[in-house]
C-alpha positions as CSV (number, residue, x, y, z in Angstrom):
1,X,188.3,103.7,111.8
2,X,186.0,101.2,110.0
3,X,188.5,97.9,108.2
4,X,185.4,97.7,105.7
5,X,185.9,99.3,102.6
6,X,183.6,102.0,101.3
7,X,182.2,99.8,98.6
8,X,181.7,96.6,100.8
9,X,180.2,99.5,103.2
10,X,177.9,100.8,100.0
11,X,177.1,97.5,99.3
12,X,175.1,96.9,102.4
13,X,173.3,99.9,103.1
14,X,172.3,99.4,99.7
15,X,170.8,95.8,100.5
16,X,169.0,97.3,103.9
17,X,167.7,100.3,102.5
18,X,166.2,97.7,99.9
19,X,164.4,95.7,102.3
20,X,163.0,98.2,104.3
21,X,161.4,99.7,101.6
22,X,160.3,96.4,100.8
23,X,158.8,95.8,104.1
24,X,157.6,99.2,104.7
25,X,155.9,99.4,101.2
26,X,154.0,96.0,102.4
27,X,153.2,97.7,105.9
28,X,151.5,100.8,105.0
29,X,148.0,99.4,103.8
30,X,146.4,102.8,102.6
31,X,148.7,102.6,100.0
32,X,147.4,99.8,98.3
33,X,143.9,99.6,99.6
34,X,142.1,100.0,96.4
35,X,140.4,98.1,93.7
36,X,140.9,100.6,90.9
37,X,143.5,100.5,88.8
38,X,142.7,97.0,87.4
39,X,145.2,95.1,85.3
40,X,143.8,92.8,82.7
41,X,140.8,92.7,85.5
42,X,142.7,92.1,88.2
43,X,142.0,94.4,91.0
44,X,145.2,96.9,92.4
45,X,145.3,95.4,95.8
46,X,146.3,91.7,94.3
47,X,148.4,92.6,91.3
48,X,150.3,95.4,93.3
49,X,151.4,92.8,96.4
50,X,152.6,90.1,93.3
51,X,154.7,93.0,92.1
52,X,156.1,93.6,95.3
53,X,156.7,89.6,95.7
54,X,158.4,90.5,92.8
55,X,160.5,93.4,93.7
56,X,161.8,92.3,96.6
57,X,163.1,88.2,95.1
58,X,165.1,91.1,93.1
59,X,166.6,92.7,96.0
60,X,167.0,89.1,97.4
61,X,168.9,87.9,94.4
62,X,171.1,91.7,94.5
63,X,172.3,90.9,97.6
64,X,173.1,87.5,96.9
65,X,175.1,88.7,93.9
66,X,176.7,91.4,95.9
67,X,177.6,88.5,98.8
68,X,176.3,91.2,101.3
């Protein structure tokens, strides 16, 4: 039997599952591959990997909050 507790436990597949999307979503290049939809003129393949830059200082700051 695991000493962690179930939260602790929650707490980090939480974190993981978070970063592998992150990653994932980066690796998978058909997914963002395309020019249209633009934002204020800014084609979908730039603005969509400086939301991900985004996303993922999020998950970077969760897990710091969560001291995972």
């Amino acid at each position: 039997m695991s000493s962690m507790p179930s939260n602790r436990r929650f707490a980090k597949l939480l974190v993981a599952v978070l970063f592998i999307g992150c990653c994932a979503i980066s690796l998978i290049v058909p997914i963002y591959n395309h020019v249209e939809p633009r934002l204020f003129g800014i084609p979908f393949f730039y603005w969509f990997q400086f939301l991900w830059i985004i996303v993922t200082g999020m998950a970077t700051a969760l897990a710091y909050w969560l001291k995972v």
